[in-house]
Each structure stands twice: as structure tokens, then as C-alpha cells.
N, C-alpha and C positions, 0 to 999 in steps of 0.2 A: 938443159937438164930434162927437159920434156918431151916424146913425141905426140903431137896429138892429130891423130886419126881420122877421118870424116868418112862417111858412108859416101858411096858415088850418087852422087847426084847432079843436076844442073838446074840453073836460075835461082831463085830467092833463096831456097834450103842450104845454097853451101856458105850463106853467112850463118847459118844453123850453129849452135855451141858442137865443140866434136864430138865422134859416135863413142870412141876410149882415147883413153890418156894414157899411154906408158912411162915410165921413169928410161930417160937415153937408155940407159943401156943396164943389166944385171949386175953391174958393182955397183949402181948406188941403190938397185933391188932390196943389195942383199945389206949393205949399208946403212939405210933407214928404216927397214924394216926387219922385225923381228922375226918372223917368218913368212912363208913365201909360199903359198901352193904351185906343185911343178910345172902345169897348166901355165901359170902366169908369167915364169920364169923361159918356161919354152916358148910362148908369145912376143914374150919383149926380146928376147935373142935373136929371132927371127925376124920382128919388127925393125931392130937394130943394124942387122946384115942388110936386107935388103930396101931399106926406103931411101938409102945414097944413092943407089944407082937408078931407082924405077919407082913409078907413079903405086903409092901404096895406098890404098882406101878399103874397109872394113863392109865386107861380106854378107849378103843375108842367106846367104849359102851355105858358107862355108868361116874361117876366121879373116881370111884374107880377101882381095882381089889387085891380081897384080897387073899394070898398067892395063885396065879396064877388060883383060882380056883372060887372065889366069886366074882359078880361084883354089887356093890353099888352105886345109883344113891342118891346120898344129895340131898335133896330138900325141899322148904317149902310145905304149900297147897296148892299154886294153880300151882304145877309142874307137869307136863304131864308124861307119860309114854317117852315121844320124847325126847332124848336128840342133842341139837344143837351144 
């Protein structure tokens, strides 16, 4: 029911608690939770698409990094290059 996330790291940190916790997937988003900001929603869909196939770990870049070598920023339209 859960994915949970770790920042890329190596040795002692990746016994670290994880960096986010997503719900599997946006039906049980929208499911157990009352409302949803669309940020979160477009996170965990993407979170959800891609961590079957490929090494998912959480970005100080970016939202993503995908198998150590891709880094993906989610965003809707009016999201900037800047991630905060």
C-alpha cells in the first residue's frame, strides 16, 4: 500500500528512515484522503508508473532520480525550472 522513497545514498544512511512515503498508487490517494494537492497527486502517479521497472530514489535536484542517472522534476504549468 505504500511506496517509500530513499534519497541515493550509500553505506550507513540507506538504513536512514525513507526521504517520502507515497500511498501505491492515486486510488487510495484519493480514497483516504479528503483532498489532494495536484503536486502530490502528480507525484505519486509517476512514482507509481515508474518504480516497477527502474531504481527510483528522491532527488536534491530535482523530484526524482531515475536509476542514478535521470533526474525528473513533476510539475504542473506554472512550475519553474527552481525546485524549492
Amino acid at each position: 500500500m505504500l511506496l517509500l522513497i530513499d534519497e541515493a545514498s550509500k553505506g550507513i544512511k540507506k538504513i536512514n528512515k525513507p526521504a517520502k512515503i507515497y500511498l501505491n498508487n492515486t486510488n487510495l490517494l484519493f480514497a483516504y484522503c479528503d483532498s489532494s494537492e495536484a503536486g502530490t497527486v502528480r507525484e505519486t502517479f509517476f512514482a507509481n508508473q515508474v518504480e516497477h521497472t527502474h531504481k527510483l530514489n528522491i532527488s536534491k535536484q530535482g523530484d526524482f532520480l531515475i536509476d542514478n542517472k535521470y533526474t525528473v522534476e513533476v510539475g504542473g504549468k506554472n512550475k519553474g525550472f527552481k525546485h524549492k
